[in-house]
ROMARTOR-289469 format. One line per field, with one value per residue (C-alpha): residue in one letter; x, y, z; residue number from 1. Coordinates in steps of 0.2 Angstrom, whole numbers, always signed. Example, Ala and Ser with C-alpha at 12.3 -4.5 7.8 and 13.67 -1.06 7.14 Angstrom:
<pts>
residuo	c(A, S)
c1	c(+62, +68)
c2	c(-22, -5)
c3	c(+39, +36)
num	c(1, 2)
</pts>
This chain:
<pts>
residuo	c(X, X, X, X, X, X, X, X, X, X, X, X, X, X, X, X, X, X, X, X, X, X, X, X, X, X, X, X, X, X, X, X, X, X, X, X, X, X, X, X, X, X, X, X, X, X, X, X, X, X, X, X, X, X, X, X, X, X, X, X, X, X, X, X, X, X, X, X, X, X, X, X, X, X, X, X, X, X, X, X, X, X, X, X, X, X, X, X, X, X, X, X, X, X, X, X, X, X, X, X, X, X, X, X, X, X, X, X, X, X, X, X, X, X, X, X, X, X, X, X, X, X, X, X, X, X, X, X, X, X, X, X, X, X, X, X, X, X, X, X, X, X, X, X, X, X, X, X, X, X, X, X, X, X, X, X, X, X, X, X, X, X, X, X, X, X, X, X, X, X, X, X, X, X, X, X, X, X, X, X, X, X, X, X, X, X, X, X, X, X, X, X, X, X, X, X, X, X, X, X, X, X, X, X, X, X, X, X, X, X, X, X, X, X, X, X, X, X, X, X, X, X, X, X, X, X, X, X, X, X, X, X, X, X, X, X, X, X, X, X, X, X, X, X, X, X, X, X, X, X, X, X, X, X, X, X, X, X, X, X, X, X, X, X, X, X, X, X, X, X, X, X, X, X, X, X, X, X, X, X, X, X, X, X, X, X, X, X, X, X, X, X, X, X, X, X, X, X, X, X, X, X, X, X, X, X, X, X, X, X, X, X, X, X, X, X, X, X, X, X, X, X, X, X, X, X, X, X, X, X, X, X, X, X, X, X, X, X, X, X, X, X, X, X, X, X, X, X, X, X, X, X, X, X, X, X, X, X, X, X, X, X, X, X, X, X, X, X, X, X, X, X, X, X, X, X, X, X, X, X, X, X, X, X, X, X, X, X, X, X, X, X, X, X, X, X, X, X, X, X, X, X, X, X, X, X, X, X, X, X, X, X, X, X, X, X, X, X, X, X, X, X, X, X, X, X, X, X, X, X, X, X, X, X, X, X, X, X, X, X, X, X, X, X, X, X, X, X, X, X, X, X, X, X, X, X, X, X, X, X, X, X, X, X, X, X, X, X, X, X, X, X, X, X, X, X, X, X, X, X, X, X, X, X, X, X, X, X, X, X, X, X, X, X)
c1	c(+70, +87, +86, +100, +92, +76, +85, +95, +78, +70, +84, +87, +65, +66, +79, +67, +52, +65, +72, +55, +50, +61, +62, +43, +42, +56, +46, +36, +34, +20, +12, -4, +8, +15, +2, -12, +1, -7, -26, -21, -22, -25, -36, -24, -14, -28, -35, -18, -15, -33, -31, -14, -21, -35, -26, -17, -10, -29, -34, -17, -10, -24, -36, -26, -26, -44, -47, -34, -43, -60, -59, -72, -73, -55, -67, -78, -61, -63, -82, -85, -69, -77, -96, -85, -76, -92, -103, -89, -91, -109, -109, -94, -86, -96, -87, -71, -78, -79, -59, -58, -43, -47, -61, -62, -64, -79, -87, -85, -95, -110, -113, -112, -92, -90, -72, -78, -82, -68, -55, -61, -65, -46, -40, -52, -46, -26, -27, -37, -25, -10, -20, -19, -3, +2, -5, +3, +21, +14, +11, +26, +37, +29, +33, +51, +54, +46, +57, +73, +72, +77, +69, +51, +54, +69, +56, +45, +57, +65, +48, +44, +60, +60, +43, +46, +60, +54, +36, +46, +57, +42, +26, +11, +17, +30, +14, +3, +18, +25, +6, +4, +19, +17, -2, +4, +18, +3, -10, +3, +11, -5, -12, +4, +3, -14, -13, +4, -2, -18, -6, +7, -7, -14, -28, -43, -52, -36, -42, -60, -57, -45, -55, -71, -85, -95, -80, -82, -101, -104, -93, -92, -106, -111, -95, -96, -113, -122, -120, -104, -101, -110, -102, -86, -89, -99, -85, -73, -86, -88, -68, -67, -83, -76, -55, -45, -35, -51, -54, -37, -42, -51, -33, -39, -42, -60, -76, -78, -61, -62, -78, -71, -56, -68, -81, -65, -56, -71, -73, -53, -55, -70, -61, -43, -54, -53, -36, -32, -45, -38, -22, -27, -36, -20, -10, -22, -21, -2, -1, -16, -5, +2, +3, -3, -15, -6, +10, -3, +0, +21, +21, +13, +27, +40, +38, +41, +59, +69, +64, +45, +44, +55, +44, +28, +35, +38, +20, +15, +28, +20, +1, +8, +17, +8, -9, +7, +12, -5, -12, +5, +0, -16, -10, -1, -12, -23, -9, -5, -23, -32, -20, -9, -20, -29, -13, -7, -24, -17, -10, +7, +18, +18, +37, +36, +24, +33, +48, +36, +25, +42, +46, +28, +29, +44, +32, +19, +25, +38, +21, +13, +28, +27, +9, +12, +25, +14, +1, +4, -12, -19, -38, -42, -31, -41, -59, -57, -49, -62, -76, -70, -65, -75, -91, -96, -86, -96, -111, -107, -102, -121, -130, -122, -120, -138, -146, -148, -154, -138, -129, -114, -124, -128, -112, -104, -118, -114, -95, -95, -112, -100, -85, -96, -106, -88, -83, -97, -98, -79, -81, -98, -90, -107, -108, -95, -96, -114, -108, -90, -86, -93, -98, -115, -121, -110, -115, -134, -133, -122, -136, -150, -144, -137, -155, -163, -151, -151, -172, -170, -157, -158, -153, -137, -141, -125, -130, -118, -112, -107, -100, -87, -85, -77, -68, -60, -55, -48, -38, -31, -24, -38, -43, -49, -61, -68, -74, -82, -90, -97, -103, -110, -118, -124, -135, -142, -148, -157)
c2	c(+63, +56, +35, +34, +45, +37, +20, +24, +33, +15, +2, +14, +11, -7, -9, +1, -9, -26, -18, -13, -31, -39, -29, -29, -52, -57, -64, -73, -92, -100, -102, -93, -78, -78, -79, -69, -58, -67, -61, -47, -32, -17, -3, +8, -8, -15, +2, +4, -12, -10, +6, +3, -15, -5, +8, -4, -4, -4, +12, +19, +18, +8, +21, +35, +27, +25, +43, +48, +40, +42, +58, +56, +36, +34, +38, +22, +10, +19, +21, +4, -3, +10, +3, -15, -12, -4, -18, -31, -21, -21, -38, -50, -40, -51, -67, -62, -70, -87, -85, -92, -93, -93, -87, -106, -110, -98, -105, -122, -118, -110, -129, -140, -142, -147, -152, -153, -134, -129, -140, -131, -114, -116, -118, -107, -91, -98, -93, -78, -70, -76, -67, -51, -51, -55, -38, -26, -35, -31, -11, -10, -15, -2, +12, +5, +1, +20, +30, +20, +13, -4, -18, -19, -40, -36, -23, -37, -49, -33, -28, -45, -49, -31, -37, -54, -52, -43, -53, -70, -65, -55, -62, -55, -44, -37, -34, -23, -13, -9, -6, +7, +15, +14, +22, +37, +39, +33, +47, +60, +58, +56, +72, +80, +75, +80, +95, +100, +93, +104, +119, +115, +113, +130, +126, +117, +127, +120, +103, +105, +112, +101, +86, +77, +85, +69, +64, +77, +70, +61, +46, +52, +39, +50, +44, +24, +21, +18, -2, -1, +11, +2, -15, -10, -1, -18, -28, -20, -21, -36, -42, -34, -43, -59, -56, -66, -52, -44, -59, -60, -43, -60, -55, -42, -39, -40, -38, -21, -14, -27, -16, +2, -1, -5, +8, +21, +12, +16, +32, +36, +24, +36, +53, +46, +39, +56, +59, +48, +54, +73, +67, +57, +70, +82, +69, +69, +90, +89, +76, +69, +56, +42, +25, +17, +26, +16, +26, +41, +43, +39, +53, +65, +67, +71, +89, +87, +94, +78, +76, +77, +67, +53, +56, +53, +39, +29, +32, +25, +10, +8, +7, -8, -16, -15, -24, -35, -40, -43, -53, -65, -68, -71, -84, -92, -93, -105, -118, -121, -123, -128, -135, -142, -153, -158, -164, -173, -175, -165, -148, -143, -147, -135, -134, -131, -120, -106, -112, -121, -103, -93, -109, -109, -88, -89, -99, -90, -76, -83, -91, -76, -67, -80, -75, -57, -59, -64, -47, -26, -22, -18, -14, -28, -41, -36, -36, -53, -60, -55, -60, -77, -83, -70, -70, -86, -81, -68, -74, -89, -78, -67, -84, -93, -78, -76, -90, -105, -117, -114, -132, -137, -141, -122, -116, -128, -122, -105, -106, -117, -103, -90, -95, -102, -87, -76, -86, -83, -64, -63, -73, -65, -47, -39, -43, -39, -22, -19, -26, -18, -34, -50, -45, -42, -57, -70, -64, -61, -80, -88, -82, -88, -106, -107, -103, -117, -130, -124, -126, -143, -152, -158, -146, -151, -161, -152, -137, -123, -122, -144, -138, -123, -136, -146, -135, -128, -146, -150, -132, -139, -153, -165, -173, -189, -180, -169, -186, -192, -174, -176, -194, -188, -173, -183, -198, -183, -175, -190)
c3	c(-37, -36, -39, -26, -12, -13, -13, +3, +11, +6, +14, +32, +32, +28, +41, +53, +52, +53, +68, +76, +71, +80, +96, +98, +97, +109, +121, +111, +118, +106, +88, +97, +98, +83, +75, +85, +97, +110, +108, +119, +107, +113, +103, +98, +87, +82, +76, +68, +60, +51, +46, +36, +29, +22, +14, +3, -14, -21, -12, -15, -32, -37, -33, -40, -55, -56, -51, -66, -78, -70, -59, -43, -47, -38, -22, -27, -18, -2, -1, -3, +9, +21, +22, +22, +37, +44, +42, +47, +65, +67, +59, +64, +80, +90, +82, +94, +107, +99, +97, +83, +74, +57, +45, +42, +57, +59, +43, +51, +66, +55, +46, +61, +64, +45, +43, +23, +22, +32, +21, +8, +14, +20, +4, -5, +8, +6, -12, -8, +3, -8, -20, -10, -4, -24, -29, -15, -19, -37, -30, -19, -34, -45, -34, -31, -50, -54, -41, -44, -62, -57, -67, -63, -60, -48, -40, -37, -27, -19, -12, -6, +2, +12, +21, +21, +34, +48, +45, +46, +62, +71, +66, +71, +84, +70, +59, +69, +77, +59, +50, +64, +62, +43, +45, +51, +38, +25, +31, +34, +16, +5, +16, +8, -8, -9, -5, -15, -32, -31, -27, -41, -54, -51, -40, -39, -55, -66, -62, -65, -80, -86, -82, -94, -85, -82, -72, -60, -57, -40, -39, -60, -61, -78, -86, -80, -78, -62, -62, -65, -51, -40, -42, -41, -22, -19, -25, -13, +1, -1, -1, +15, +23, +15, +18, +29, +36, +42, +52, +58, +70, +81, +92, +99, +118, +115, +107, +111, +107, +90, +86, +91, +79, +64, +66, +69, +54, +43, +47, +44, +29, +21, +22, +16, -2, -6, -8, -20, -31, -28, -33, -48, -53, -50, -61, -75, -76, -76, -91, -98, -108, -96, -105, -88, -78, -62, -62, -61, -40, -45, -58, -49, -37, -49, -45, -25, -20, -15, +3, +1, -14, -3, +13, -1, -8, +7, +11, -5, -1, +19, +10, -1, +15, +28, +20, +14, +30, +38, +22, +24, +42, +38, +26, +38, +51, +38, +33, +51, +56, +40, +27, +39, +48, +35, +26, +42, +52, +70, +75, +73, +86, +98, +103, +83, +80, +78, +66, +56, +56, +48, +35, +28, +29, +17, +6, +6, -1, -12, -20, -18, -28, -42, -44, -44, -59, -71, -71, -69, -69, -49, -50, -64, -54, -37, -43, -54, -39, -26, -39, -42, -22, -10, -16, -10, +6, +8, +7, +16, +29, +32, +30, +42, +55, +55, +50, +59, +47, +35, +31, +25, +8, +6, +10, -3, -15, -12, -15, -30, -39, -35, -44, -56, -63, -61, -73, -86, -83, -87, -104, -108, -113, -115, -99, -92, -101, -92, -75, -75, -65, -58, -42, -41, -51, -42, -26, -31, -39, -25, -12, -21, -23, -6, +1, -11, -8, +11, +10, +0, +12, +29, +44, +55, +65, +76, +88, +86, +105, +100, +82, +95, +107, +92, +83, +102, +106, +90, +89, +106, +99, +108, +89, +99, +111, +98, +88, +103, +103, +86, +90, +106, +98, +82, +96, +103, +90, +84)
num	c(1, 2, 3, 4, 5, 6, 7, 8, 9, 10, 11, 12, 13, 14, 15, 16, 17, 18, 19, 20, 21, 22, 23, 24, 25, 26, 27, 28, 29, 30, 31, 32, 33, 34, 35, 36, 37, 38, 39, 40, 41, 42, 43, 44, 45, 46, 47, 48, 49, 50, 51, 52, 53, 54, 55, 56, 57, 58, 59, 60, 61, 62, 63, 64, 65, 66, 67, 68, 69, 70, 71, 72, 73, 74, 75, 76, 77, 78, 79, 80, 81, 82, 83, 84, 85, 86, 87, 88, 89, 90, 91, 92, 93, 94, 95, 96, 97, 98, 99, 100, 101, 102, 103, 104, 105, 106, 107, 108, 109, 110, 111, 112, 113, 114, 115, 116, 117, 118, 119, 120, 121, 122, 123, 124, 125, 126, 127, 128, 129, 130, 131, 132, 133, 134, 135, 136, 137, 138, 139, 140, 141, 142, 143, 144, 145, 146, 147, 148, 149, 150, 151, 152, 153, 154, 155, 156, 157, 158, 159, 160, 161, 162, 163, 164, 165, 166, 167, 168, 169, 170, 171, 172, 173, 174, 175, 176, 177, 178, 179, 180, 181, 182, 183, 184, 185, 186, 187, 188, 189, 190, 191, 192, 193, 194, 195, 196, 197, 198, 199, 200, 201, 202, 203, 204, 205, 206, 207, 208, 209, 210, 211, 212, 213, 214, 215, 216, 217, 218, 219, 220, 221, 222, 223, 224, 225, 226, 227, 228, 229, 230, 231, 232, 233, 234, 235, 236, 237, 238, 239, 240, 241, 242, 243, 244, 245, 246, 247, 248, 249, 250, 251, 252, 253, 254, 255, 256, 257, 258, 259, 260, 261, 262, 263, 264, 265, 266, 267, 268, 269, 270, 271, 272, 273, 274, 275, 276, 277, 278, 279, 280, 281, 282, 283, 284, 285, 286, 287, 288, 289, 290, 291, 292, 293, 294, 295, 296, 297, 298, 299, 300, 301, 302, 303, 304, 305, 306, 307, 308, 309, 310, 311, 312, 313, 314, 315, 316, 317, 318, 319, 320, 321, 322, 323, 324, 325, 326, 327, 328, 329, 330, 331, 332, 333, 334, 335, 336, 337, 338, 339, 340, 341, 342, 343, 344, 345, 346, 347, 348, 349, 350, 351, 352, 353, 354, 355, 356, 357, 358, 359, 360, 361, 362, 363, 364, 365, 366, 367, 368, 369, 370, 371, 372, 373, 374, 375, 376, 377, 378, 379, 380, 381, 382, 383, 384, 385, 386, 387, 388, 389, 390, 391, 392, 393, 394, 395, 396, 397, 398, 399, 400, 401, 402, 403, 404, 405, 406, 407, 408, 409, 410, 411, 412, 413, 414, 415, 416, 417, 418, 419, 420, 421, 422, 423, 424, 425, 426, 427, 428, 429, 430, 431, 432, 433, 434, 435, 436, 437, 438, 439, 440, 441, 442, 443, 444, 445, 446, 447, 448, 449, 450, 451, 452, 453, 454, 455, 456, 457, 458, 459, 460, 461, 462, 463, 464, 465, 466, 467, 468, 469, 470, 471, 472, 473, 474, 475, 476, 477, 478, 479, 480, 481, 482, 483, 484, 485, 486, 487, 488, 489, 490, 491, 492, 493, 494)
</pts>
């Protein structure tokens, strides 16, 4: 395709989305819309803004990728992100009601109101999210640096500036109108794609018989090995149990519509993982020979006449975008309510709230930006990342929600194991060979010592309804009632 029409295709979109950003937020009054639209969601945007942060830069070029190199494997992203979300609705649609504002906040209330586990649970999903957003700027700017030959640094900050504006003027409101908009363009393109690249190869015989035959196997578990196949669906189930973003859907109307868009999410989630793995298997037949295996999903629209290769293209680019946009928000809504008060000790200002939310927004993914400079390669920078920060998350997260006698010393335990036995898998390389990431064993090792340490340390002495009471009240601003809660809560325990 022509550089310069896909460029002018891609600037007349960014101004779209900044346009729809804008005109969907005028009447926003607070930081609580800003940043949560209100909590007054209805099904169809929260439906919407799931769908497209799920079908992100992972399970699009990411994904393809995979299922280039890996033929049925490129499902393996969508399967697991499918039973994630799935669970996250029987599991955590319930939470909603607590209206929380944070996955911090909810960690807090499983270990008795513990301002120490949400301090660092804060900063532990901060880094996370920036982690996340880092590797769909990283996506975007392939996609943009493949179709227009720009540099692929200049890519980078091009991508991240096009979201970052209509993110920073619209906020949350901005963010699920555009993901919903950009879900349809996402699915619509990547059916196309599909569907042209097994026609242009000469069918779907061509492709099985120009792929490794243990590729074609279920999930092509003959050519990685069952553990390895395994872990790396667990690894995506478990980012999405254990991702912010996910969280963030506590805006919605309420805990039934929060649930609906989940279970429908998974279901739409779980057809659309196989297209990439069509079309990675589609690029693969085409030419075998690609340096990197993530420009697979970029090369294989080179044979699209102008039009359909821009309209595919700029479904590639709304995938990357759209979990963007939700995972800066997300990012945001901690450092106002995490980092923020536990550098200055109280809430932001609520005549404030709103400029302070665009300054740290610009931060946020300048930071995130930075990060995404220094790595090109999407699945390895997702999988590490999740193993390393989310697998004590995760399991923090099932613990607490169901059971009662969870402390704030297990969940400690259980973030500090996590990282900890990521970090061994990766510098073991035997290990790391048998495991295909660290997944499995940090989370198998940050479970078993958050339940001995749980067992072997004194139960809060907090009931969860005092631990919501003080979380509400110091969300409101009301810091000194909410130590008088604690106080009050503590003498009656005893």
């Amino acid at each position: 395709m022509n550089s310069h029409i896909f460029l002018v295709g891609f600037i007349i979109y960014a101004l779209a989305m900044i346009w729809l950003g804008w005109y969907v937020s005028r009447n926003q009054k607070s930081g609580e819309d800003f940043l949560l639209g209100g909590r007054s969601l209805p099904l169809f945007l929260t439906l919407g803004s799931t769908v497209a942060t799920m079908v992100g830069t992972g399970s699009s070029m990411g994904a393809v990728g995979f299922g280039y190199s890996n033929g049925w494997a490129g499902m393996l992203y969508g399967v697991g992100g499918a039973i994630g979300i799935l669970l996250v609705a029987w599991l955590f649609a319930p939470v909603r009601k607590l209206r929380f504002m944070t996955m911090s906040e909810e960690l807090s209330y499983y270990t008795g109101g513990s301002h120490l586990i949400k301090n660092i649970v804060g900063i532990m999903i901060f880094i996370a999210s920036i982690g996340w957003l880092g590797a769909h700027i990283l996506g975007g700017s392939m996609y943009l640096s493949w179709a227009t030959g720009i540099n692929l640094t200049l890519a980078k900050i091009i991508i991240a500036l096009a979201f970052a504006i209509y993110v920073i003027i619209g906020g949350y409101s901005a963010v699920v109108w555009t993901d919903t908009i950009q879900a349809l363009i996402l699915f619509f393109g990547f059916i196309l794609m599909a569907i042209l690249a097994v026609v242009h190869v000469g069918g779907w015989d061509a492709i099985v018989q120009a792929m490794d035959p243990k590729a074609m196997s279920l999930f092509a578990v003959d050519k990685l090995g069952v553990m390895p196949a395994l872990s790396l669906a667990m690894v995506i189930g478990v980012g999405v149990l254990a991702t912010p973003s996910y969280r963030q859907r506590y805006s919605g109307k309420d805990v039934s519509s929060v649930r609906r868009s989940f279970v429908y999410t998974g279901v739409l989630y779980l057809f659309f993982s196989v297209l990439p793995a069509i079309i990675g298997m589609a690029a693969w037949t085409m030419n075998p020979h690609l340096e990197n295996s993530n420009y697979a999903f970029l090369f294989a629209t080179s044979f699209l006449p102008a039009m359909l290769g821009l309209v595919v293209l700029i479904a590639g680019l709304s995938a990357t975008m759209s979990s963007a946009s939700s995972d800066a928000i997300a990012a945001v809504a901690i450092m106002m309510r995490d980092v923020y008060t536990l550098v200055t000790g109280k809430m932001p200002p609520a005549d404030k709230a709103i400029t302070l939310s665009r300054w740290m927004l610009a931060f946020v993914i300048g930071l995130a930006m930075i990060f995404a400079l220094t790595s090109n390669d999407i699945i390895s920078y997702i999988t590490k990342m999740i193993s390393m920060l989310m697998s004590g998350l995760f399991v923090c997260s099932i613990l607490g929600r169901f059971w009662l006698r969870f402390n704030w010393q297990g969940a400690l335990t259980a973030l500090l194991s996590g990282m900890l036995v990521s970090i061994v898998v990766l510098i073991k390389a035997d290990w790391l060979a048998y495991w295909g990431n660290p997944c499995i064993p940090s989370v198998v090792g940050s479970f078993v010592s958050a339940v001995f340490v749980t067992l072997m340390t004194p139960a809060s002495k907090i009931s969860r309804q005092q631990a919501l009471e003080m979380i509400t009240l110091e969300r409101e601003g009301q810091a000194a009632p909410a130590k008088t809660a604690v106080a009050q809560a503590s003498g009656e325990a005893q």
